[in-house]
N, C-alpha and C positions, 0 to 999 in steps of 0.2 A: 289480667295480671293484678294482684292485689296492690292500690297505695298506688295505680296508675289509672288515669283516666283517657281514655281516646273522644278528642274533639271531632265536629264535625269534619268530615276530608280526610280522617285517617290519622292526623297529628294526637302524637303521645305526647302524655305531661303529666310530671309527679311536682310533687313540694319535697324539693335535695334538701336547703336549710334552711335556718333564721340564723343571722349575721349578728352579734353582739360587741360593742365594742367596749374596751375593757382596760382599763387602768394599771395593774397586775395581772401579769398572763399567769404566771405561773401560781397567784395565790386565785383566779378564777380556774383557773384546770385543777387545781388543789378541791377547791369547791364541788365542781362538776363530778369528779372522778371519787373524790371521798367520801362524800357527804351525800351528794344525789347518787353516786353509784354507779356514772357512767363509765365508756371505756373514754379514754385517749386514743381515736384513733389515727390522726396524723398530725405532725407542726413543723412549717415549713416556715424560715427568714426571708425574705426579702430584702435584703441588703440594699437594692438599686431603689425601693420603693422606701426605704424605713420603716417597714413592719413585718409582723410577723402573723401567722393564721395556723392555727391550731382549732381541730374539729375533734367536738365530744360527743357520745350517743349511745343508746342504747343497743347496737347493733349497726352492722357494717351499712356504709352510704348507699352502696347497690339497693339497697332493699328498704331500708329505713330514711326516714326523715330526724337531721342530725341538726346539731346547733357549729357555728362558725363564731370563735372567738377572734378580734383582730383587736390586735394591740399595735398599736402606733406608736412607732418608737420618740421617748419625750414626750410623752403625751401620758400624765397621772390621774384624770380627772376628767369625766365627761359630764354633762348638766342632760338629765335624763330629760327632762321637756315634758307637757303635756300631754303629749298623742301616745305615747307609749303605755300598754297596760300591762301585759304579762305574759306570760307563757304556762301553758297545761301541760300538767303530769297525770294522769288517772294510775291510782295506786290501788292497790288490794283491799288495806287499808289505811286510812288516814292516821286516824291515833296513834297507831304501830309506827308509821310513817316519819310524822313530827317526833315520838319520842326517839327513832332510830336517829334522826336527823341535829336534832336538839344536842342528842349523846354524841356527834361529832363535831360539834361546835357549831352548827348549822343556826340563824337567826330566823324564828320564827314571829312572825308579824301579825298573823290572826290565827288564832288557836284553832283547834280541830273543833267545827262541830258543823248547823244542817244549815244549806245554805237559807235567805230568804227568799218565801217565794218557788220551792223546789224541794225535792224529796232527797237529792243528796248532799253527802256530806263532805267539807272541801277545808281547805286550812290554808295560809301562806307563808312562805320563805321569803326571803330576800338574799343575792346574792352577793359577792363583797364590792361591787361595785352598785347597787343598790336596786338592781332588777329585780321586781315581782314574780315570782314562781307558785303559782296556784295546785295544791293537789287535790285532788279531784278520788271520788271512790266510783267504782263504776257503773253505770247505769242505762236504762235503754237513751240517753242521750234525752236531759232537760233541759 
């Protein structure tokens, strides 16, 4: 099965999401869906917990590896920390990409061009809470 791996002993295992936590749910789903182009595919309150999770992606969870927005309710502001670096998108094209992205109000952080060190060519985003999104053109894997 493609995006699934079998461990030794027969045990299946995929990569479902990455968990982002987020300031504005609504202006990061605003982000995700308009701007990067994903869907919305589910957002659910928690009322007894004070928060809520909304998942965006390029394609249904069965099958795809999706991001998990959670917003905590009261909570406007997280301190991104050191350990955190980004997340990949591999795009068709980049240029195409940042200018699509830019034209939606999207904040670009390192322009389109080749990376150092490698034959392809990659650019950055930033999200509205201030996560790094790498795109990536695609290649046999640098």
């Amino acid at each position: 099965m493609p995006g699934f791996c079998f461990l030794e002993g027969g045990n299946l295992m995929r990569l479902l999401h990455t968990m982002l936590r987020v300031g504005d749910l609504d202006k990061s789903i605003a982000f995700y869906t308009e701007v990067l182009g994903m869907t919305l595919l589910r957002r659910k309150d928690y009322p007894d917990g004070q928060f809520t999770l909304a998942f965006v992606g390029y394609g249904d969870e069965a099958h795809n590896s999706v991001i998990e927005l959670t917003h905590n309710w009261g909570v406007e502001h997280y301190e991104l920390g050191t350990a955190y670096g980004h997340i990949a998108l591999e795009v068709e094209d980049v240029y195409k990409a940042c200018e699509d992205i830019r034209g939606r109000g999207g904040k670009i952080t390192r322009e389109p061009g080749p990376m150092k060190h490698g034959t392809r060519i990659l650019a950055f985003v930033e999200d509205p809470d201030g996560y790094k999104i790498e795109l990536l053109s695609p290649s046999c894997r640098d």
